[in-house]
N, C-alpha and C positions, 0 to 999 in steps of 0.2 A: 504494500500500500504506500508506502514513503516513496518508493521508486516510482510507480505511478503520478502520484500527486506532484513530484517534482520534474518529472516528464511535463507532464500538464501545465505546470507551472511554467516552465521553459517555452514552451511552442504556442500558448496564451499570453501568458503575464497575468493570467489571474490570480488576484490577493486573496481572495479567497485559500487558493490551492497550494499559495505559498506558507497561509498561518495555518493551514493544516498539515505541513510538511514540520514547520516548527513544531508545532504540538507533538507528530507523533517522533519525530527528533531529539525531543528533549522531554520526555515525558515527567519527568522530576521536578519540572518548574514549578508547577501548580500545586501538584498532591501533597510536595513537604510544607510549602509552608499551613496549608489544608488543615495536617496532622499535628502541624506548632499548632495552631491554634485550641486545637479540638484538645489536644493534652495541656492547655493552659484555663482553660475551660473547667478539666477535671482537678485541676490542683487546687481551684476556687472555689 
């Protein structure tokens, strides 16, 4: 799917198909800070 989406991305220019190639790229970005949150949550 990343090689797709950045194919796409390449022969488009679509933004779309590029923030989904980040996302599955770096899937870490989103879900730690997610989990700080959620365990700062339960320390409260």
């Amino acid at each position: 799917m990343r090689d797709f989406s950045w194919k796409y991305f390449s022969i488009t220019g679509d933004v779309d198909a590029y923030l989904l190639y980040k996302e599955i790229s770096d899937p870490t970005s989103d879900d730690d800070s997610e989990e700080e949150t959620n365990q700062e949550d339960l320390l409260q």
